[in-house]
PAMAR-461615 format. One record per residue (C-alpha): x, y, z; residue number from 0; residue in one letter. Coordinates in steps of 0.05 Angstrom, whole numbers, padded with zeros to 5 digits, m for minus. Example, Ala and Ser with C-alpha at 12.3 -4.5 7.8 and 13.67 -1.06 7.14 Angstrom:
NODE     c1     c2     c3  nr rest
NODE  00246 m00090  00156   0    A
NODE  00273 m00021  00143   1    S
REM end
This chain:
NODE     c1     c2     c3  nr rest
NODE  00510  00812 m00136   0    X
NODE  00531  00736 m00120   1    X
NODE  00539  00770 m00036   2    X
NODE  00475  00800 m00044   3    X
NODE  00444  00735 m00072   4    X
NODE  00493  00697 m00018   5    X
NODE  00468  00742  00041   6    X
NODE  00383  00743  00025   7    X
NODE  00399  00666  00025   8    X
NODE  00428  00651  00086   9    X
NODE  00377  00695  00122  10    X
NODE  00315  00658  00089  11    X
NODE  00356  00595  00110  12    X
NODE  00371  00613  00188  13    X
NODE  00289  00623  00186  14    X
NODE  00271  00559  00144  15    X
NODE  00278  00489  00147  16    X
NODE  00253  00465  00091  17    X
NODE  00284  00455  00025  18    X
NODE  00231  00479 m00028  19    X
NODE  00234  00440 m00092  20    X
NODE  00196  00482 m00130  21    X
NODE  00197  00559 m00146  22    X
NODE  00130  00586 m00166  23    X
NODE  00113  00665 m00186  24    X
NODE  00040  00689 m00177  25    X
NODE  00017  00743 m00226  26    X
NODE m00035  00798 m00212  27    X
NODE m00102  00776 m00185  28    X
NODE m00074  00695 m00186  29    X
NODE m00062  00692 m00110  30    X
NODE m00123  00637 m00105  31    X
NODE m00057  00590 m00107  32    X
NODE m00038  00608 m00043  33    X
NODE m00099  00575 m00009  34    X
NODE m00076  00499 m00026  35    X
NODE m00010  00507  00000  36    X
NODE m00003  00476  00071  37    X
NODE  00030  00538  00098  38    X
NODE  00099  00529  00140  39    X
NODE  00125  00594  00141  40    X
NODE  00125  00666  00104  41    X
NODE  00170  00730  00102  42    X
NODE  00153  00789  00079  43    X
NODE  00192  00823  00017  44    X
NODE  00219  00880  00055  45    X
NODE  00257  00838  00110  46    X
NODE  00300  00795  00058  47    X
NODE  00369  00826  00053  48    X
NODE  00370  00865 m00016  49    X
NODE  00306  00846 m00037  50    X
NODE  00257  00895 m00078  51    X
NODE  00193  00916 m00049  52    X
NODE  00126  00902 m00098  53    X
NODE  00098  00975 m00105  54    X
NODE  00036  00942 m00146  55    X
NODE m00030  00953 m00104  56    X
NODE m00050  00872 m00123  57    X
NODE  00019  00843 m00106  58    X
NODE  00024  00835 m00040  59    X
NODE  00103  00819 m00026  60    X
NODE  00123  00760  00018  61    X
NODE  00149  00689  00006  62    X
NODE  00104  00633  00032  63    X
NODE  00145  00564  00048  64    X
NODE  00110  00499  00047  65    X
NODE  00080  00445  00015  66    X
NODE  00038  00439 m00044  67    X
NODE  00019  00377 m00077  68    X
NODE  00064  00339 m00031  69    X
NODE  00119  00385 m00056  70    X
NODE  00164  00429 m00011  71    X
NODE  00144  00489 m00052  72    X
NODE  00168  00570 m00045  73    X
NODE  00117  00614 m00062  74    X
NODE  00121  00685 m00088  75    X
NODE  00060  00719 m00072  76    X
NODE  00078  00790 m00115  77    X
NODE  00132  00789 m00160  78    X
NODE  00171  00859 m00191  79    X
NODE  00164  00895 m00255  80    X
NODE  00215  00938 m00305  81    X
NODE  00151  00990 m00297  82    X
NODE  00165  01004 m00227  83    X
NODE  00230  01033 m00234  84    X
NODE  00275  00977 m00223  85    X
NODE  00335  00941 m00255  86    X
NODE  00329  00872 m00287  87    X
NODE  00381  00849 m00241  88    X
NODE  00334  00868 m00179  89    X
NODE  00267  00840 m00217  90    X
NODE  00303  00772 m00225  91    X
NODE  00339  00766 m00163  92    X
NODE  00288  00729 m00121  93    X
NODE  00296  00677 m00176  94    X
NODE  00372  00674 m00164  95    X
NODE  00357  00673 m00094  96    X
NODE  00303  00619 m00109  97    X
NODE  00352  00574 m00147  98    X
NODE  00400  00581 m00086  99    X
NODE  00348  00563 m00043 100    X
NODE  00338  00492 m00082 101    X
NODE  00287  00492 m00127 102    X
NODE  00296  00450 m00187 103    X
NODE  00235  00472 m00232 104    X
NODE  00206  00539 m00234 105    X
NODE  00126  00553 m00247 106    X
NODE  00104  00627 m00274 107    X
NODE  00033  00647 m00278 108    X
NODE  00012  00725 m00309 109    X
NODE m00037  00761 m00331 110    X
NODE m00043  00780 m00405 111    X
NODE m00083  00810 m00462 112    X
NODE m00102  00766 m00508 113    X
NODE m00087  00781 m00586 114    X
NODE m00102  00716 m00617 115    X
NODE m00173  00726 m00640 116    X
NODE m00193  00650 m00611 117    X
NODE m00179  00676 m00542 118    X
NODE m00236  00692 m00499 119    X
NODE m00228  00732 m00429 120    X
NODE m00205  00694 m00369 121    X
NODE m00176  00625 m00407 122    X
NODE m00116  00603 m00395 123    X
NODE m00047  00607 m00445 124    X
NODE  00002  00561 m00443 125    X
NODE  00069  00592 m00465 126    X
NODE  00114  00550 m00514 127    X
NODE  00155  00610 m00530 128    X
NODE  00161  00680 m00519 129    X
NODE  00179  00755 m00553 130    X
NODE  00224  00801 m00514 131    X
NODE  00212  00871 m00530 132    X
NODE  00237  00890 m00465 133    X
NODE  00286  00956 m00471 134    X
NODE  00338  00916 m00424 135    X
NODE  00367  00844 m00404 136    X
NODE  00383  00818 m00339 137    X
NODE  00435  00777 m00360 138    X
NODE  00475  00851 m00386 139    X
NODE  00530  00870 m00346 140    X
NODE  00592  00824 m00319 141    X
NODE  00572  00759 m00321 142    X
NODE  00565  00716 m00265 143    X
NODE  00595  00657 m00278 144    X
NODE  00574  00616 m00217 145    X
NODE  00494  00620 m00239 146    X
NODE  00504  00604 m00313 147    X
NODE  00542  00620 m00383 148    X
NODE  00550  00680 m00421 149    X
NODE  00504  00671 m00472 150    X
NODE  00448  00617 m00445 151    X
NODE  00404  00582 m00516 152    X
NODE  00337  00597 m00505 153    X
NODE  00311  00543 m00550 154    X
NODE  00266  00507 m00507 155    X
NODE  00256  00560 m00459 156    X
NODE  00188  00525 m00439 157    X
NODE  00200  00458 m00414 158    X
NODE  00166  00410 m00473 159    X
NODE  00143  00348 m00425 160    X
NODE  00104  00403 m00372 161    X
NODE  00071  00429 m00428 162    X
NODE  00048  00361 m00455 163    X
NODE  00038  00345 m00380 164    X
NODE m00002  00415 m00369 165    X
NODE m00048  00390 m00436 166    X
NODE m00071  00327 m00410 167    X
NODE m00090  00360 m00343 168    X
NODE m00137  00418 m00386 169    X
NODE m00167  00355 m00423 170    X
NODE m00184  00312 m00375 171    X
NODE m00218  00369 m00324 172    X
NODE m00248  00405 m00392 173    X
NODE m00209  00468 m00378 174    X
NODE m00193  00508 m00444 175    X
NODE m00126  00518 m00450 176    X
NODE m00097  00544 m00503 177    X
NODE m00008  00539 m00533 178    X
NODE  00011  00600 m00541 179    X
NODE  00066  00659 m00557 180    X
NODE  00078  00713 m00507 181    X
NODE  00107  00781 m00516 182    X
NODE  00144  00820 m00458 183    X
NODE  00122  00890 m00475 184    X
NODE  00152  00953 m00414 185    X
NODE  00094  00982 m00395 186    X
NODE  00052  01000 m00344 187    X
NODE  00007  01029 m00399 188    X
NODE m00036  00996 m00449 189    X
NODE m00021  00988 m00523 190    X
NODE m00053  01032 m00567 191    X
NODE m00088  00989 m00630 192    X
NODE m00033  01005 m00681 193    X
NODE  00019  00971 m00628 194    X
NODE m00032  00915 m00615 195    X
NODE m00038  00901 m00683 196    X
NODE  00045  00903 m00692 197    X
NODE  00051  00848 m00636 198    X
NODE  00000  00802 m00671 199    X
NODE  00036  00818 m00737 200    X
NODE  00100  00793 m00713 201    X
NODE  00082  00731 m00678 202    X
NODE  00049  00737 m00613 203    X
NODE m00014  00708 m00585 204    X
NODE m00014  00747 m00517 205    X
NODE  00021  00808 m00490 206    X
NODE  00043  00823 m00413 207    X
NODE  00090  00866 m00378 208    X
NODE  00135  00809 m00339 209    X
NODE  00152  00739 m00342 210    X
NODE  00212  00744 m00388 211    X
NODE  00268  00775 m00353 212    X
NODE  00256  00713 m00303 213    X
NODE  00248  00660 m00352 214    X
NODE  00313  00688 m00382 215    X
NODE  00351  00675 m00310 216    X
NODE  00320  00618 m00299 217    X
NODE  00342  00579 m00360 218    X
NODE  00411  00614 m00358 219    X
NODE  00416  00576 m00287 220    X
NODE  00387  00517 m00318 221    X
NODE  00318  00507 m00286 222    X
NODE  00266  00473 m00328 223    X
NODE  00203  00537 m00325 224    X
NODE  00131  00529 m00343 225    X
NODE  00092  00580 m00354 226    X
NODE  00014  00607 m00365 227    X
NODE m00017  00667 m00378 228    X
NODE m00097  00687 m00363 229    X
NODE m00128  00727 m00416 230    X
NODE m00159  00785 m00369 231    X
NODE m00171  00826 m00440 232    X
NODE m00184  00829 m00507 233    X
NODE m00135  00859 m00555 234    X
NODE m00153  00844 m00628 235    X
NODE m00197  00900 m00672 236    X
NODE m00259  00865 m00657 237    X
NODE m00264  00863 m00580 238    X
NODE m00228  00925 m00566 239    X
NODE m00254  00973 m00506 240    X
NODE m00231  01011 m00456 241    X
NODE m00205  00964 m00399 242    X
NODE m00187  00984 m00315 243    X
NODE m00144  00938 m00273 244    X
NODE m00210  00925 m00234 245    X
NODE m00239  00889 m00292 246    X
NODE m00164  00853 m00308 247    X
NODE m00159  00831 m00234 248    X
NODE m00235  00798 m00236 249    X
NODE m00227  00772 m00300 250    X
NODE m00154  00736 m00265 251    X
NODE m00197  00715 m00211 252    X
NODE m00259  00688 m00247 253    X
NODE m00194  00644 m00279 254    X
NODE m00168  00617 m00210 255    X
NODE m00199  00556 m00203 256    X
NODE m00180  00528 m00268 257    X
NODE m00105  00555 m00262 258    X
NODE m00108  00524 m00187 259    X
NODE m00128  00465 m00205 260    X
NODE m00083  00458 m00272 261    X
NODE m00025  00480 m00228 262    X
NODE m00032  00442 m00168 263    X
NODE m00037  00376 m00209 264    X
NODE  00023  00389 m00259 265    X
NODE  00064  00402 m00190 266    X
NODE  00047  00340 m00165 267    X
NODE  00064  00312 m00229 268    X
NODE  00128  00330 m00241 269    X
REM end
């Protein structure tokens, strides 16, 4: 793993210049991002040594270099999912790569159903923690020592000063924005009600299918993550229906100005 990691490095390095500060994952339908960045360079997925390929039809797989905010930024445009067949190892290894790269702070953005009642379709979540109900762990196996401890605390897995930082932003541009707990559920189907009910029972305001395994890397390497979620549906007994990713994606998009902005200003921030 740590020549895989070493080799997808030096290849994005012998193509790029720049140093990117900051790592930031785009979820499904949340590309709008893309569109402030000051482009310098972008690879696709499947010429990176070792990297996965997305197989989601909304993810479109490449890594855009340049700067946002006035930050040297690297951008994934698609990220990878458990669902699609592969390991934790491979969905987290573009944030090992990432890290060797040089970020120092890593920003996550998803899409997610929303089960806290108060939620409405397409505002935004802030995570302050998370549920893993994930069926594996990316940090299982030998552990490699060079990228972080054994057993990494995820106590403050959501850096506390971002989120404060991301609050003030909502506020003062009168986006809602709302604190909330996520839950990492496999996938790629929907939960039925009874499940949907369970995940409210135990503590979670908003269920997705990623986000997790690379929060879990992240902090196990040490990088300070934020992370926010658009409600693209309604999961509580009330507002249940039927749901297609068409209606998911526009609800994301419908959300993309608000994340955008929210995102681009906490960069600059920070």
């Amino acid at each position: 793993m740590i020549a895989a990691i070493q080799e997808a490095t030096q290849f994005i390095q012998a193509q790029v210049a720049q140093k990117p500060q900051v790592g930031i994952i785009l979820g499904t339908g949340l590309g709008g991002l893309i569109q402030e960045i000051d482009i310098a360079h972008t690879i696709e997925y499947d010429d990176i040594p070792h990297f996965p390929i997305s197989t989601v039809e909304s993810h479109h797989g490449r890594l855009i270099f340049g700067t946002l905010a006035g930050k040297p930024v690297v951008c994934m445009q698609g990220r990878f999912h458990f669902y699609e067949g592969y390991t934790m190892a491979q969905v987290t290894f573009p944030v090992r790569v990432m890290k060797q790269l040089g970020i120092e702070k890593l920003f996550v953005s998803n899409a997610a159903g929303g089960l806290n009642p108060a939620y409405q379709i397409s505002e935004l979540m802030i995570l302050q923690d998370h549920i893993n109900l994930l069926p594996a762990n990316p940090l299982t196996g030998p552990n490699l020592d060079e990228m972080g401890v054994r057993f990494p605390d995820m106590l403050g897995a959501y850096d506390a000063e971002m989120i404060t930082m991301a609050l003030e932003i909502a506020a003062e541009h009168q986006i809602k924005a709302h604190q909330g707990v996520y839950v990492s559920v496999p996938g790629p189907n929907l939960e039925t009600p009874a499940e949907y009910r369970f995940l409210r029972i135990i503590g979670a305001d908003a269920v997705g299918m990623s986000t997790v395994p690379e929060v879990i890397v992240a902090r196990q390497m040490g990088l300070p993550v934020f992370a926010i979620s658009v409600i693209t549906d309604l999961c509580f007994p009330e507002a249940l229906k039927h749901v297609t990713v068409e209606e998911v994606i526009a609800a994301a998009q419908k959300a993309e100005p608000s994340l955008t902005r929210l995102m681009r200003e906490l960069i600059a921030k920070s």
